[in-house]
N, C-alpha and C positions, 0 to 999 in steps of 0.2 A: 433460520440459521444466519449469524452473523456474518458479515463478507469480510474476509481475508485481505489485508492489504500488504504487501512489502515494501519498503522502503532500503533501498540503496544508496548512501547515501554517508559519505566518509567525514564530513561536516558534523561531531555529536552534538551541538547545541543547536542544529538544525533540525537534526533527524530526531532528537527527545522530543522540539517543540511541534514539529507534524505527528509522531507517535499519539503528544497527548490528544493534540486535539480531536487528530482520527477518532482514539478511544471514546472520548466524550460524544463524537456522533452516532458513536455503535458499532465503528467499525474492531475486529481483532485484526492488528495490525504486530510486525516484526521487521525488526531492523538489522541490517546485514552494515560493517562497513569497509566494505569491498567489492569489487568487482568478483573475485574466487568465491569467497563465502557469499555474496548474494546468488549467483548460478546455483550453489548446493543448497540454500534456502530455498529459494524456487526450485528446485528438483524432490527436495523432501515435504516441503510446504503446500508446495501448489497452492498460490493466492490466486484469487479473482481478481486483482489488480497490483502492477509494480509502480512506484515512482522514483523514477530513476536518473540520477547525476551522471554528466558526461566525464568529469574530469574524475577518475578513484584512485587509485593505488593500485599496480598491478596490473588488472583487464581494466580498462577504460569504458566509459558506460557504452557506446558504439558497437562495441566488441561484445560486452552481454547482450544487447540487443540482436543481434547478429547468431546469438548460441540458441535465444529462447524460439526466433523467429523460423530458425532450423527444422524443429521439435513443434512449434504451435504458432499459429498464423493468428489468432483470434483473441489472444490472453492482451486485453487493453494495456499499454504503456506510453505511463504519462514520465516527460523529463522537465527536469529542475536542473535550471542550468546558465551559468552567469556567461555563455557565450549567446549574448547576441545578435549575431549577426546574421543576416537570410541566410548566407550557405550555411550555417551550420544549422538550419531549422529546415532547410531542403534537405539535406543530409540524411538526416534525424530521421523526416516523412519517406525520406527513398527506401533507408530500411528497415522501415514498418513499423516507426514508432503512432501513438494512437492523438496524443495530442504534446504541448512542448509548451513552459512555461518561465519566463527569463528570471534572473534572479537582481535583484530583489521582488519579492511578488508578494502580491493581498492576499492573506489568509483568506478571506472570507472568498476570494475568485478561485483560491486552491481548492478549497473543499468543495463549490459549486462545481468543478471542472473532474472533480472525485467523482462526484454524484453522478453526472451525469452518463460519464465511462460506463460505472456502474449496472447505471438504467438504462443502456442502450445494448450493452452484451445482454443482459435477462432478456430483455425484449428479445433479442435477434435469436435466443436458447429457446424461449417460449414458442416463437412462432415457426422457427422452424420445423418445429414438430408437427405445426396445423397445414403445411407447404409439401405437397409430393415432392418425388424428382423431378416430374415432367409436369407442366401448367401448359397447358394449352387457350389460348383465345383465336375469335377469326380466321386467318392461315399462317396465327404466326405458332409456335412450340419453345418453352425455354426449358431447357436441362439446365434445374442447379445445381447437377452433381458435374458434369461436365463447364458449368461457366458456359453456354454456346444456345445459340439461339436461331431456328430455323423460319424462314421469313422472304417474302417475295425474292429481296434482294438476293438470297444465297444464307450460308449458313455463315453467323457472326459469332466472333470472339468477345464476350463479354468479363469488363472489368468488375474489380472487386464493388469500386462503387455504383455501377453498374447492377449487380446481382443486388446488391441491400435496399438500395433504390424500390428497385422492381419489387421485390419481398416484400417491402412496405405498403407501397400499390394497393398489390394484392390482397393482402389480409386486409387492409382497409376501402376493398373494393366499394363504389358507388360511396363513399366519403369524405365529403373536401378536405383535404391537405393546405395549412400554409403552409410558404417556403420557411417562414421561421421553423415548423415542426419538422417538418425533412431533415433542417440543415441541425437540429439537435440531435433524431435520433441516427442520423449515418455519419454526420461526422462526430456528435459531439461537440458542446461547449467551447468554440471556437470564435476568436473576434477576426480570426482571418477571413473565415468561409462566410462568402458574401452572397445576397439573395440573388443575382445574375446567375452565380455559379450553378445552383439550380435551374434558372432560365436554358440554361446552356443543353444542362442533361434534357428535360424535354424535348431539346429542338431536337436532341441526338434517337430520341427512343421514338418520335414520330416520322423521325428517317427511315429506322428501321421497321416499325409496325404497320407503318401506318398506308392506305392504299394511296391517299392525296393527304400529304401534311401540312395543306392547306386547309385543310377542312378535315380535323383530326375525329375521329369516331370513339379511341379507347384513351387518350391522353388529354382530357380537357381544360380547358382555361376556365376556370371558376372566378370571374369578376372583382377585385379587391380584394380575395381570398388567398388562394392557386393556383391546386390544381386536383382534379378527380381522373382516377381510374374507373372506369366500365366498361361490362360488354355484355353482351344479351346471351 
């Protein structure tokens, strides 16, 4: 089945020229240009991915962002958008967009940054299926219907990237991880998300797991590689 793309996007010599190209890679793709009529696209349409302009006519891209994120937490949105400036890309991320790309931009990094969205929601659709509610390792238990993790320390409030993280892990239990692969399939095709950023979550999740995170047992450092998930 071909995957669904919308484009919002009030610009039409912009929105024709990502239309085509979409098409040419296979995507079935529609254009809305407005903020009103994109909401009722996406409400009748249901795409598996938006990319979407801040500045439209009418609802401003911010504002759909804000309608869709109401209704669905999980529907990737990428924006196109000649503001930039870091607040406006913190902004963007505060509510809930998927990744942000400035304008003028490289076709050829657009559609790479398409793709990826893409293949990271299928993945995260496929495996949650292979993933209980509850995963238990050693004394630790994570509910990912609840986001919360129970664990020496007491019982922990886990983030969203937190949860996708750990998901990951898991299905690819006892298999090295680079950070390169991590930082594609949870965040996606980003030049922001830097391989520390990764660094960071293991320190956090061997706080949490781990009995001495000095000497981690289920989160380990794989030499030049990563990092591997195990447990007996």
């Amino acid at each position: 089945m071909k995957k669904r793309v919308l484009i919002i996007e009030d610009d039409r010599h912009i929105a024709e020229g990502l239309q085509l190209n979409l098409v040419i890679q296979g995507y079935e793709v529609q254009v809305a240009g407005d903020g009103r009529s994109g909401l009722e696209r996406w409400k009748e349409w249901r795409p598996h991915l938006i990319v979407l302009d801040i500045m439209l006519p009418g609802i401003d891209g911010l504002d759909v962002l804000q309608n869709i994120r109401l209704e669905d937490e999980r529907l990737p949105v990428l924006i196109l958008s000649a503001k930039a400036m870091i607040e406006d890309k913190i902004k963007g991320l505060a509510l809930g967009v998927d990744d942000y790309l400035t304008k003028p931009f490289n076709l050829e990094e657009f559609l790479l940054r398409v793709k990826r969205l893409l293949t990271r929601i299928a993945w995260e659709e496929d495996h949650d299926e292979g993933i209980g509610p509850i995963y238990t390792f050693g004394r630790n238990s994570i509910n990912f219907v609840t986001h919360t993790a129970q664990c020496a320390s007491g019982t922990i409030t886990l983030t969203e990237i937190e949860v996708k993280l750990l998901k990951l892990f898991i299905v690819n239990r006892g298999k090295p991880l680079s950070r390169r692969q991590l930082i594609e399939m949870v965040w996606g095709y980003d030049g922001d998300i830097k391989t520390r950023t990764v660094d960071n979550f293991i320190v956090r999740f061997r706080k949490y797991f781990e009995e001495d995170a000095g000497h981690p047992v289920f989160f380990k450092t794989c030499r030049s590689v990563g990092y591997v998930f195990d447990h007996e």
